[in-house]
N, C-alpha and C positions, 0 to 999 in steps of 0.2 A: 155647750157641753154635749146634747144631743147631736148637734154637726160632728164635733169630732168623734163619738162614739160610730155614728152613722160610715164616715169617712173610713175609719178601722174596720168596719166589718166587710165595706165594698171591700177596703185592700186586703182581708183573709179572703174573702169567697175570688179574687180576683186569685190571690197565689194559690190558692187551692186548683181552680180550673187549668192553671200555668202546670203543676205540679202533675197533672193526671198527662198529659201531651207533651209534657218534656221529659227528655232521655238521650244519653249517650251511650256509644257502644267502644269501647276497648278493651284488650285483652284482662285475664286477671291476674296475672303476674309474670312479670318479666327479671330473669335474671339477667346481669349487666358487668362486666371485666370494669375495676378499680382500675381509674386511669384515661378509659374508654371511653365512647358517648353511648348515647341508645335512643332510639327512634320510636316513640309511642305511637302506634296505630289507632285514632280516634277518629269519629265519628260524632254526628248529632242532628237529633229531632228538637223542632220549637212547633210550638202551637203554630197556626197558620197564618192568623192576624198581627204575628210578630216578624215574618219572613222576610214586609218590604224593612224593616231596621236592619236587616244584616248588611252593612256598607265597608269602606273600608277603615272607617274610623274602630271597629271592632278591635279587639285586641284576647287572645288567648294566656291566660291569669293559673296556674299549678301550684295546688296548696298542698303543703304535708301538714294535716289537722287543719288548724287554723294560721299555720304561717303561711306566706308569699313568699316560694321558693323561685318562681319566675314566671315576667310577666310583668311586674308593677314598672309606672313608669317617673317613679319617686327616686330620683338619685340619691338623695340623702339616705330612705329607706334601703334602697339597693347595698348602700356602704355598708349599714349597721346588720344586716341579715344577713351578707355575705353570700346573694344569689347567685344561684346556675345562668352560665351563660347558653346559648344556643339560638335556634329558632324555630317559629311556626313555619311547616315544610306547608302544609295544608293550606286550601283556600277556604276562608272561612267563612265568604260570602256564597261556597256551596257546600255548604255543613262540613268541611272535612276541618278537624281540628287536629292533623297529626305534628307534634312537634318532636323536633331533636334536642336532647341537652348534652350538651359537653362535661369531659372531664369529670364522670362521676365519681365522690369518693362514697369511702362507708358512713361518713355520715348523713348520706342525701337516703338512705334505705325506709323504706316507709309505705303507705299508703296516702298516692297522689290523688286528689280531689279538682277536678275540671272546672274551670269556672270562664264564662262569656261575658263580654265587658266590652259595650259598644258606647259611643257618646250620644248617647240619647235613652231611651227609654228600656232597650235592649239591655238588662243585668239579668245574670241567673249564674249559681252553681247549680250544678247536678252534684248531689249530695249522696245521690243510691248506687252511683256506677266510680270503681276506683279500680285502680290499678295498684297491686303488690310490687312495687320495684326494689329488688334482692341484689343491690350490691356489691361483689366477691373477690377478695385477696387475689381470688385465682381460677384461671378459666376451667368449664366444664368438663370433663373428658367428651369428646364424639361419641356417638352412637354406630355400632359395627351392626350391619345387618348383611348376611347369607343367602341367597338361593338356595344352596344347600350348603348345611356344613362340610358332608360328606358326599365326596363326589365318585365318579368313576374316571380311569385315566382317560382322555381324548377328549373328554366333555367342554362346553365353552361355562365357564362359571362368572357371576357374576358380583363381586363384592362391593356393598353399599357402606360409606362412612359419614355422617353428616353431622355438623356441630350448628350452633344457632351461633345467628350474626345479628346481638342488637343492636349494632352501629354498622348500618348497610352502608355507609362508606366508605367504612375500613372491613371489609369481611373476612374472615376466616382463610388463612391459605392450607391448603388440606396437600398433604405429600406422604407417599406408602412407601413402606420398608421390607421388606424389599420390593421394587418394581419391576412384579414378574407382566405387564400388558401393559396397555394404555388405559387411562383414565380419563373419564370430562368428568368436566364441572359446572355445576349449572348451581344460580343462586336461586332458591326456590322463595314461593308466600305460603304460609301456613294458612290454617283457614280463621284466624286470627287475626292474620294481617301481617304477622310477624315473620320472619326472613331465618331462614337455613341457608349454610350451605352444603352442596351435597355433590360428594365424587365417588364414579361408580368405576370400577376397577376391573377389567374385563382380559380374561386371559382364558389358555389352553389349559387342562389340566395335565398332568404329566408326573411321573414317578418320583420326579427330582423338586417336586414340589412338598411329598407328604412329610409331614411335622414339621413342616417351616411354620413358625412366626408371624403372621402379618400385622406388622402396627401402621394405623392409621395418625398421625400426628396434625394436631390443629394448632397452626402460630396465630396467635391474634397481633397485631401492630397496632399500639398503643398510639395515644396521640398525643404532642410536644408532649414532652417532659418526663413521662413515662417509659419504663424498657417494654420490652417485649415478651409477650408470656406464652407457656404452649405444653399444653396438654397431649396425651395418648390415647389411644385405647387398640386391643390387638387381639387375632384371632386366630388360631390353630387349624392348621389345613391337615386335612384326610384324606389323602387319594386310594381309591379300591383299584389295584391294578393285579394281573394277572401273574404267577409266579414265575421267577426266570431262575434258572440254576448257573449258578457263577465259576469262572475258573477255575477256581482254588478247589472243583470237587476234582480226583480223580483215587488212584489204586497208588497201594507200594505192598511189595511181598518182603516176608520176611522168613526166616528156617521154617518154621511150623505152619503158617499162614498167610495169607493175602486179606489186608486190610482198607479198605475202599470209604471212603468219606463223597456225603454230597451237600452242600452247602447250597441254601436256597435263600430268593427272600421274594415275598410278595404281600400283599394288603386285600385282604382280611390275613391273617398269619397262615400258612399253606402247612399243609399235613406232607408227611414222606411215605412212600410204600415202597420196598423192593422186589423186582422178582428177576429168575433167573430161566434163561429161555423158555420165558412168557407164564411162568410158573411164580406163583404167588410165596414169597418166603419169609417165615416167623422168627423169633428169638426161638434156635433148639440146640441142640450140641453141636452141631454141622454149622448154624450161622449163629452169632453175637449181633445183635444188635442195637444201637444207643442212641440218644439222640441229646440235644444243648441247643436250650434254645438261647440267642447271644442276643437279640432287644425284640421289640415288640412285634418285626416283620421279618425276620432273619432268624431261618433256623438253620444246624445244621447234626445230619444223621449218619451213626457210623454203620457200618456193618463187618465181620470178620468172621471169612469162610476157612473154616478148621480144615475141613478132609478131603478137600478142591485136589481129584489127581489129574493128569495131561489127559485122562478120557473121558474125565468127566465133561459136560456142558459149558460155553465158554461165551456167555454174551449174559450180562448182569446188567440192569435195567431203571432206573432211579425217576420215579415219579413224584411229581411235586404238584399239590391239588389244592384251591381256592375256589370260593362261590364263584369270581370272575373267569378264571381257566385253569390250564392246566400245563408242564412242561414237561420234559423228559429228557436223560440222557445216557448214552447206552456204554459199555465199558467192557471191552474183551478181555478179560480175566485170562482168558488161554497164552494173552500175550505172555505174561506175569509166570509161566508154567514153562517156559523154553526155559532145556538142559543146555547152556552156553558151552558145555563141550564137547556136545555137535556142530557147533559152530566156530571148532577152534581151529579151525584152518584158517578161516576169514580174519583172525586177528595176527597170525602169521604173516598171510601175504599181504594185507592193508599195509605195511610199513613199506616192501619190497616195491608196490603199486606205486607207493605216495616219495619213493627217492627215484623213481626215474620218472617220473611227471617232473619234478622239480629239479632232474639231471636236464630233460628234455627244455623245461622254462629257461635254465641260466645258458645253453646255446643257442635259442632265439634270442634274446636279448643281444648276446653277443654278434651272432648275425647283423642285427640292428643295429647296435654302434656300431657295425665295420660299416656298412651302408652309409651310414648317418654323415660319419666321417669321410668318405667315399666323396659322397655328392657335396658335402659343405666346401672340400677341396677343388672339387670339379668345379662348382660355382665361383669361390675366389679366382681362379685361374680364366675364368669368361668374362669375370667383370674387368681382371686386369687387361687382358687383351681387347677389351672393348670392342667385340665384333657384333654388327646391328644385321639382322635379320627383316628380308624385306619382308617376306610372311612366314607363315607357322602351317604348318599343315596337320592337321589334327586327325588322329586313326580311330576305328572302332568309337562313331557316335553314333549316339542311338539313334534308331528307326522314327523315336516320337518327332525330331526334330524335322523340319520343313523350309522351303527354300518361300519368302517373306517379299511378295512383288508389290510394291508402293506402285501404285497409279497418279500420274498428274493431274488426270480427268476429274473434274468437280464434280460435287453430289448434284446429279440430276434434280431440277425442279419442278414439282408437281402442282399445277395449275388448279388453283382453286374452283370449282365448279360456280359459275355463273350464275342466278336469275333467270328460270325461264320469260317472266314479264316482263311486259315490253313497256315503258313511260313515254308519255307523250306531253308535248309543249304545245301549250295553245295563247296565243295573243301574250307569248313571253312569260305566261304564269307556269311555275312548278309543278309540278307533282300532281297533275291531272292524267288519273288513267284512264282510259280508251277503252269504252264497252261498247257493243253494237246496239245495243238500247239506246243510246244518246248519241247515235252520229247524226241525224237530223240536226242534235240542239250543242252543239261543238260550243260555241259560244257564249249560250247559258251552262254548259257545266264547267267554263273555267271561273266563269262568275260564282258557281257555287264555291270552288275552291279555296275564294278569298270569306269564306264564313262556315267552313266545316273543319272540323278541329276534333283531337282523339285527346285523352289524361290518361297517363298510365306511369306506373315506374320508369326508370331506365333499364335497371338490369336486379332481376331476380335471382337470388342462386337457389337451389333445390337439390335435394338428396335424391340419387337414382333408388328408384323402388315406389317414393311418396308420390303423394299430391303436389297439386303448386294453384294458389289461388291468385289469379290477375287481378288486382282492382283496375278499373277499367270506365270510364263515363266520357261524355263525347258529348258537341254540339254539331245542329245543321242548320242550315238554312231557317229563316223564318216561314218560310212558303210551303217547306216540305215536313212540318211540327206534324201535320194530320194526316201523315202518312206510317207513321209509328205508330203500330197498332200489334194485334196479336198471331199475325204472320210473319214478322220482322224474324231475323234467324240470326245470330252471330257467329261468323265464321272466321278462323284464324290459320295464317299461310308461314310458313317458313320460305320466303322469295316467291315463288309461285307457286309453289303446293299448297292445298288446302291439308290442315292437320288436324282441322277440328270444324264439327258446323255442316259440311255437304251433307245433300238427301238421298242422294244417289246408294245404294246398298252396294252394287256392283262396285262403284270407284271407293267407297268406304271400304271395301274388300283387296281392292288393290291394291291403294295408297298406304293400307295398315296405319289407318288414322287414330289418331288418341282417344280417348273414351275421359267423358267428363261430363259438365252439366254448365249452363249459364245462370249464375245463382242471381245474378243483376237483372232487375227490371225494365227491358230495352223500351218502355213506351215510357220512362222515365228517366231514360238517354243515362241507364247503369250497363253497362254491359261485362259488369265483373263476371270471371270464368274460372271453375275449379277443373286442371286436367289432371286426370289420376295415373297413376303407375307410369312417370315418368323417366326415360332412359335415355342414355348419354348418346343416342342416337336422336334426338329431338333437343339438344342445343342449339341457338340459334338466334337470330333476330325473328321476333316475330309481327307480323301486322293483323289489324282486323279491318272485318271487313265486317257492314249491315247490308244486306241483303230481305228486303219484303215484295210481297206477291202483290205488287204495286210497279209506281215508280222510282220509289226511293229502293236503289241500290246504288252504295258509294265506299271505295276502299281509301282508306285514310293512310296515304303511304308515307307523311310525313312525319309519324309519333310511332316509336315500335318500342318493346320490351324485348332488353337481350336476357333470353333463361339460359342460366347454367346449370346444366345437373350432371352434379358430381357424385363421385363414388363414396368419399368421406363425409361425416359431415363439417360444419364449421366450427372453430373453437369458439364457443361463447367467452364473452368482455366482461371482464372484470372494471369495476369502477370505485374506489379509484386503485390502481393498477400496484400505488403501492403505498401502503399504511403506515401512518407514522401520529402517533397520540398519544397524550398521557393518561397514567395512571387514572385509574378510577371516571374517567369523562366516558362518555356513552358512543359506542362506535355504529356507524351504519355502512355495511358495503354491499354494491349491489352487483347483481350478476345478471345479465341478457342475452338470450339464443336468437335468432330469425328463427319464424314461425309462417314457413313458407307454404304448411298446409294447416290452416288454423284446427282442422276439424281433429290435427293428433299432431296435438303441440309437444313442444319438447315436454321432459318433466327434469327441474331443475334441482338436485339434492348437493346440500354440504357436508364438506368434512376439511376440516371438523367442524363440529353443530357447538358453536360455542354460546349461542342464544338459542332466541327465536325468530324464524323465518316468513314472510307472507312473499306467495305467489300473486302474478297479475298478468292477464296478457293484454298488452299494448298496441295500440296502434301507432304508425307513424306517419310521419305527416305527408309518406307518400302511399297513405291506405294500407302498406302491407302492415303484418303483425309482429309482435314481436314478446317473448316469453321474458319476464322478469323477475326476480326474487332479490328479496333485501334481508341480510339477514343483520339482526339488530345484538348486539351483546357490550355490557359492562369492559372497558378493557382492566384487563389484569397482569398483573409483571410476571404469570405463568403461562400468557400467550405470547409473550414474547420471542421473536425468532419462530415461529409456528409458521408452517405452510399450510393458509387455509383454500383447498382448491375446489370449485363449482363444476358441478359434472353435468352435462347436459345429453338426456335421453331419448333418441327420437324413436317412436313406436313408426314400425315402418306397415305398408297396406299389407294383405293378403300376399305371402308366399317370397315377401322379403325378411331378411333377419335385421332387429330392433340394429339400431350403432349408437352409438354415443362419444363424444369429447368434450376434453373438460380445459380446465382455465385454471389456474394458480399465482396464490397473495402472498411475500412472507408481511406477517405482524413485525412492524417496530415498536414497541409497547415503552414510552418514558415515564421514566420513574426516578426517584432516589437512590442513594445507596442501603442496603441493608446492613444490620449489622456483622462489621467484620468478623473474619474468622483469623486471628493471629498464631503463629508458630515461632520455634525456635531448634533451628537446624546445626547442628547434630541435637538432636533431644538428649534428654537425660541433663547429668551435672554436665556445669561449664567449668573448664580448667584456666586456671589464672594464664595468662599472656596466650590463650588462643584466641583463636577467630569463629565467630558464630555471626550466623543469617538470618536474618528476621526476617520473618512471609508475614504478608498482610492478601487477605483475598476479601474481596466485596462485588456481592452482586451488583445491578446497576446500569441503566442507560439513559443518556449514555455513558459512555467509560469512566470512569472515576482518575481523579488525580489523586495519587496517593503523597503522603508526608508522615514521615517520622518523628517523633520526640522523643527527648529523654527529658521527663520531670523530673524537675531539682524544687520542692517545694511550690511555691507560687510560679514559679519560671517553667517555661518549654524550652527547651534547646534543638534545635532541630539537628537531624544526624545524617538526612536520606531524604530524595522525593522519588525514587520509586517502590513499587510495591515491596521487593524484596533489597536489606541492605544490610552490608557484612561489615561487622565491626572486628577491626584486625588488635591483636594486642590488648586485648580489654584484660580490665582487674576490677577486683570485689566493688571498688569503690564506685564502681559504673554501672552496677547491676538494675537500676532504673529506679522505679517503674520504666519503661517503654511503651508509649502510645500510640498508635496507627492511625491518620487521620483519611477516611475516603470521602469524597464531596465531589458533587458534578452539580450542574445549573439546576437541579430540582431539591438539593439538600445536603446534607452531610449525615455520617455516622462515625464513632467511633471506639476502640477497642485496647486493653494497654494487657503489658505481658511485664514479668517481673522476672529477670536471668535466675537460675538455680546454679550460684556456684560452687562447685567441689573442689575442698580443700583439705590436708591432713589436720589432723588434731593437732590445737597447740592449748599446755596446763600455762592458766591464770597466774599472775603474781598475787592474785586474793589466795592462793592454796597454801596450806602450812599445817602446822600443830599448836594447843596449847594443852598446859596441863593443869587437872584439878585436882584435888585431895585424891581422890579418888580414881582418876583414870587419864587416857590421853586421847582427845580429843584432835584429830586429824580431819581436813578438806582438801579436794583435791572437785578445782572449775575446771572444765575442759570447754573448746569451741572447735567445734571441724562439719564438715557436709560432704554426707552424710550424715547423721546424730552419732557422734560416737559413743562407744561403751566404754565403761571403766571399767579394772578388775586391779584386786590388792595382791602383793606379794611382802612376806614376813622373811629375811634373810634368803630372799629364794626359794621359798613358799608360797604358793596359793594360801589366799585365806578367804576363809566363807563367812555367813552371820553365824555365830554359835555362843556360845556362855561366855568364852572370851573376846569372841569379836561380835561388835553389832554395827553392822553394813546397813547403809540407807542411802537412799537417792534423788535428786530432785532436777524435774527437768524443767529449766530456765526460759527458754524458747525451743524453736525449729531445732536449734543448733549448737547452744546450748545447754552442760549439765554439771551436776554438781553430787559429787558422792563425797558421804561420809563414812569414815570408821570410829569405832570408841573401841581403843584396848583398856580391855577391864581389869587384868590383872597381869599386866608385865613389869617383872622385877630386874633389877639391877645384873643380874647373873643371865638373863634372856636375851637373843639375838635384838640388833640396835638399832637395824635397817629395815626400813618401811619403802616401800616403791609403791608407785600409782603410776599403773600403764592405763592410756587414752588410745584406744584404735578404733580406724573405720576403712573402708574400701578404699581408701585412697591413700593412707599409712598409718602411724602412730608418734606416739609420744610417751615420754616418761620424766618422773621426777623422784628424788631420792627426798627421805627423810630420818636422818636420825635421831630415833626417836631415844636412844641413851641419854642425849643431851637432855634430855625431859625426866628425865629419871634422878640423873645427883643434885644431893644439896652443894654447892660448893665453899658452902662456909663450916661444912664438918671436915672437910678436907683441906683448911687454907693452910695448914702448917705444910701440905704438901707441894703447893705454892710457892712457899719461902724456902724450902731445904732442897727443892728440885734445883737451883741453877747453882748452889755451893757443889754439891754431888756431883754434878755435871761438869763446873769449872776442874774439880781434884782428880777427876776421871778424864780430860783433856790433857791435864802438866804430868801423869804420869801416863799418857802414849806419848807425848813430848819425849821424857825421858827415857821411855826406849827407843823412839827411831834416834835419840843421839847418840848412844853406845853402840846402837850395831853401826850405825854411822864410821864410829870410831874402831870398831874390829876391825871392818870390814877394808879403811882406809892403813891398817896396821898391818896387815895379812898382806896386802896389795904391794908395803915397799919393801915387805921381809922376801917375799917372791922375788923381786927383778935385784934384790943384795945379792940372794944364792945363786942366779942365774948367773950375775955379773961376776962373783970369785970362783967359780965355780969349785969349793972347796967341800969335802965328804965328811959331814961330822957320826962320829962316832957314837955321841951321845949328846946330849944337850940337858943341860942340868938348869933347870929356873928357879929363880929365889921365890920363895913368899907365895909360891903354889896353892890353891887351894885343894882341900882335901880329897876335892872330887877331881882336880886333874890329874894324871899322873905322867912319867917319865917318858919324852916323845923322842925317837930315834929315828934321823933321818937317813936315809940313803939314796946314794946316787940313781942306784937302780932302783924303778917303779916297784913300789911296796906291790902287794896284793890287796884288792879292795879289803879285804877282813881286817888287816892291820890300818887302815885310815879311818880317821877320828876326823 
């Protein structure tokens, strides 16, 4: 019992010691996009005697309270907790514990708890250090920051917008609305550890700027499975610019007065003054003066001079004044004062002027076509007779022209100048020159020959004006090592001239020899040489030669350095020459000048600066130097297409001007597609059996293949594979959805559109009437697209909602609606007819309803039922029996005519039996009665 008490307290005083020396550092709260991952920046201290445990058996364990949200390596547990997936970025065997987790939603929000977990001895939470991680529907807005809010016009300003990016590998793409400059973007570290992004927006300021808008918008890109979300934020620009006075100011007179307006506009809002030759003028009886201001930078000032005569003063003056400047515009009023009938000769003869101009235009013309016609005639008549002209003699050419004598004589050649030194051959060996110091020993110096040797480049280029540094090192002889000493001199010859190195002042004077230094240790056989202020008059091959106040003097005619100095400099190399990577992987490119005077190297700057850059200057592996820079950045599918070019600046010596040339990359940046952007051409409604185009557009490299659908349910149908595809004849029942599918070798995306088609209204067979004790209850369904309206008419009346009528409406979909009316008191003796018109933009509709039918009982009326078709039959048989009496007249009249025609006999009288009372006694005669007496 005491052991185990004993053992308990070593292990408190043991975690107590652990507790004071352990600690993690992460931030304290990190907000995180639903959907998205997020990158904890961690950290951690262990006591010291725990250090050698951290191996790779370690493992990184993140609690929310006391669960295991990830990190265990329990699959069963993993199933039932439903852990975060991602990983430890961090190397944890040197304290860095930063991890990534994927796909966070709102329920992972919380405070995370750090815990190390190695197999062995190494367990510990940090229990004191936690991190707030906040979850969110929806991303941030960005943060707008200013230079100045308020600027002046011409000034360079510079707009900051940055959003945080806790999933540094999907970060923020940040785009400005409008893009008045260029932007960079650079993904920055907090001092937390945690990652922004941040685009700085750089432009002129300018008049045509003030009160624009600028919104900064931040797309976050979700990961699988998730859309895409994106914030704003935006900031109001104020340019101060100076007042200008606009067209629209001038003068108009009128009977009584001249009234002058001058319309301004400038930032700070400008003031008006007027004066009239140079005389300051107020609001008095003589001028009116008014002013309107029309918004916040635009004013404009009237003025109106009453008692202005042709002697008075005639130059009126309009000032317009701002903190920034000032304008003015001057306006002769005396114009506005001429009596036009002193000038009424001028509108006299201006007509008499203007018809013989135009008498004199229509006989030139006429001239011209007789000409025209003339020569086209003379022409046909040359080409018929076909006469060829051995030459043409041409008159009156001008003086510039010159008689052009070709020579056969080839261009003269100009004989390269030679070598004054002379080479000599000894015992068959090479490149042994001939000094008089060694004609005694001819045969020991071709013996040197075979063991004296120069190292240098082959060919140097160099900028006329610079340095040029030779590296330079050399063997001799074994015999001759103890003759290298601190007389030895290095001398350098272009063929036989020395150009550098002679002692002589006099021939240094004449030769106009180089000026330089030998920065190489010649008793350590370096003979490196820097020559300064080099000109395209010292191109050449060059030799060296050692020369000491000994016997070792020996020129090395075998090894030469050809310098070229030119007047441009070179273009620095791009590597590699041309970019091509995917999204989000880490790009390096690098850029190199020759640094042919190391002492003023190039200096090598980018643009664009899409990271960060280190310089370095290089040697190569033939001693010279060479200037390097690598500039290192994230790629992003917004440097794509980008021309990033490396300028190289050479600082030239004393009394040359600096040059510079540059080198250019474009970025190929692959990527996915993003999500598309669909259209539907003609916009607006679609009208049944036309034709409509569908656009699909998707960023993307490379190019995307596009394909169309039409979803029917579970089914795609495909309609189209390229971007835009026109569907000819379509009807309502094709209206889609339509889905745009873009996809290339890094992904797919997609986007669907649903047709809006317009059609007229057409009423339901659900619409009618019924009736109740009380009233008559009428519906009237309509469908068309547009929404159409309904409206009631009573025998050809509007009706409204009121005591007898009560209107009501109910909108069923898009496109459908359904109005009611309830007639509350219409009687039997009241019009019958109800109508329900349906219209929209596109036409109408109607339906009739008899609402009388709603009104009778028919079983108080059935005897009218039964006596209606007796009534009707007795009212038939007696028009019967009139059309067969007149029938019968009329057939009696017809054979009593052609009797009298045929006897033709004269009665006297004619006496009828059995008469009735209303006819009486008819007398006919041969000769035509008079209309009075026909019956």
């Amino acid at each position: 019992m005491a052991g185990a008490l004993r053992l308990l307290l070593i292990g408190c005083l043991l975690q107590g010691s652990l507790c004071q020396t352990f600690e993690a550092f992460m931030p304290q709260t990190i907000a995180v996009l639903s959907g998205s991952c997020v990158t904890i920046p961690c950290s951690f201290n262990i006591e010291e005697t725990f250090k050698s445990d951290l191996d790779n058996t370690c493992t990184a364990i993140w609690k929310i309270g006391g669960d295991e949200v990830f990190g265990t390596s329990d699959p069963t547990e993993q199933q039932a907790r439903q852990r975060l997936h991602g990983e430890v970025t961090g190397d944890l065997t040197k304290k860095d514990c930063t991890t990534t987790l994927n796909n966070m939603t709102t329920d992972y929000s919380g405070e995370y708890f750090f815990r190390l977990q190695c197999q062995n001895r190494m367990k510990y939470t940090f229990p004191d250090t936690t991190v707030n991680i906040v979850v969110e529907a929806a991303p941030p807005s960005p943060t707008l920051t200013s230079s100045r809010l308020e600027m002046k016009e011409g000034s360079s300003v510079s707009l900051s917008c940055s959003a945080a990016a806790p999933c540094p590998s999907l970060p923020p793409t940040l785009t400005w609305t409008p893009r008045l400059g260029n932007s960079q973007e650079t993904l920055k570290e907090n001092q937390d550890k945690t990652k922004v992004m941040t685009s700085v927006l750089t432009f002129t300021a300018s008049r045509l700027h003030d009160g624009q808008t600028i919104s900064c918008t931040a797309l976050y890109n979700q990961q699988a499975g998730s859309k895409n979300l994106s914030a704003a934020a935006s900031s109001t620009v104020s340019i101060l610019f100076a007042p200008e006075i606009l067209f629209s100011s001038g003068c108009i007179r009128t009977a009584a007065q001249i009234n002058c307006s001058c319309e301004t506009v400038g930032n700070p809002p400008p003031t008006v003054k007027w004066q009239l030759d140079g005389t300051p003028v107020n609001d008095s009886d003589k001028f009116t003066i008014s002013y309107e201001l029309l918004n916040d930078t635009r004013l404009r000032s009237f003025i109106a001079i009453n008692q202005l005569q042709s002697k008075d003063s005639s130059i009126l003056v309009c000032f317009s004044i701002n903190s920034v400047g000032s304008a003015s515009l001057l306006m002769p009023v005396s114009d506005y004062l001429m009596n036009w009938q002193e000038y009424q000769w001028l509108f006299i003869i201006s007509p008499i002027i203007m018809s013989a101009m135009a008498c004199l235009h229509m006989i030139t013309i006429g001239i011209c076509c007789y000409k025209v016609n003339h020569f086209s005639r003379l022409s046909k008549r040359l080409r018929r007779e076909e006469d060829t002209y051995a030459s043409l003699q041409l008159s009156a050419v001008c003086p510039e022209y010159d008689t052009l004598q070709v020579s056969k004589s080839a261009i003269p050649f100009e004989a390269k100048h030679l070598p004054l030194g002379v080479t000599h051959l000894f015992g068959g060996t090479p490149g042994c020159s001939y000094t008089p110091l060694l004609q005694q020993g001819a045969v020991e110096a071709c013996s040197l020959c075979q063991t004296f040797e120069a190292f240098m480049p082959q060919t140097i280029a160099v900028l006329s004006g610079s340095c040029v540094t030779i590296p330079c090192s050399f063997n001799i002889a074994e015999r001759f090592t103890s003759d290298l000493d601190n007389t030895c001199t290095a001398i350098w010859k272009i063929g036989g001239d020395e150009v550098f190195g002679t002692s002589d002042p006099i021939e240094q004077q004449a030769r106009q020899r180089l000026h330089g230094e030998v920065t190489g240790d010649l008793t350590k056989k370096d003979c490196t040489t820097t020559l300064n202020n080099m000109t395209t008059d010292y191109s050449g091959e060059y030799f060296f030669r050692l020369q000491c106040q000994n016997r070792m003097k020996y020129t090395f005619p075998d090894t030469t350095v050809n310098i070229v100095v030119e007047a441009a400099p070179p273009s620095p190399t791009l590597t590699p020459s041309r970019l091509e990577v995917k999204e989000g992987s880490s790009v390096s490119l690098s850029c190199s000048a020759a640094a042919p005077c190391p002492s003023l190297p190039p200096t090598l700057t980018w643009t664009r600066r899409l990271g960060k850059s280190q310089e370095t200057l290089k040697e190569n592996q033939d001693k010279t130097k060479v200037m390097t820079s690598v500039l290192t950045f994230t790629a992003s599918r917004l440097h794509d297409g980008q021309t990033i070019s490396c300028t190289a600046l050479y600082n030239q010596q004393a009394g040359s001007k600096n040059l510079s040339a540059a080198a250019s990359s474009t970025v190929s940046i692959l990527y996915a597609p993003r999500l598309p952007s669909v259209s539907v051409s003609p916009s607006g409604l679609v009208q049944a059996g036309s034709a409509v185009t569908l656009a699909c557009r998707s960023d993307a490299n490379p190019a995307v293949k596009y394909t169309w659908y039409r979803v029917d349910g579970d089914q795609k149908l495909v309609v189209g594979s390229e971007n835009n595809v026109t569907l000819n004849n379509i009807d309502r029942k094709k209206k889609g959805p339509y889905m745009c599918e873009a996809k290339n070798a890094h992904g797919e995306a997609n986007a669907t559109v649903l047709l809006d088609f317009g059609f007229a209204p057409e009423i339901l067979f659900s619409s009618g009437c019924i009736r109740t004790a009380a009233q008559i209850n009428c519906s009237c369904e309509t469908v068309g697209n547009p929404p159409p309206t309904v409206k009631w008419q009573l025998d050809g009346t509007p009706v409204n909602d009121s005591d007898k009528f009560t209107i009501s409406y109910e909108l069923l979909n898009d496109t459908r609606l359904r109005s009611f009316i309830a007639i509350n008191q219409l009687q039997s003796k009241d019009s019958s007819i109800l109508v329900c018109f349906s219209i929209n933009s596109v036409g109408s509709a109607s339906l009739l309803m008899p609402v009388s039918d709603y009104l009778m009982n028919w079983q108080e009326y059935q005897w009218l039922f039964i006596i209606s078709p007796i009534i009707m039959s007795a009212m038939a048989c007696l028009h019967m029996i009139t059309i067969g009496i007149c029938c019968y007249k009329v057939n009696h009249f017809s054979r009593l005519s052609k009797r009298l025609r045929r006897e033709e006999d004269t009665y006297a009288s004619l006496q009828l039996s059995a008469v009735c009372p209303e006819y009486d006694t008819l007398q006919v005669s041969k000769d035509p009665p008079p209309p009075s007496q026909m019956w």
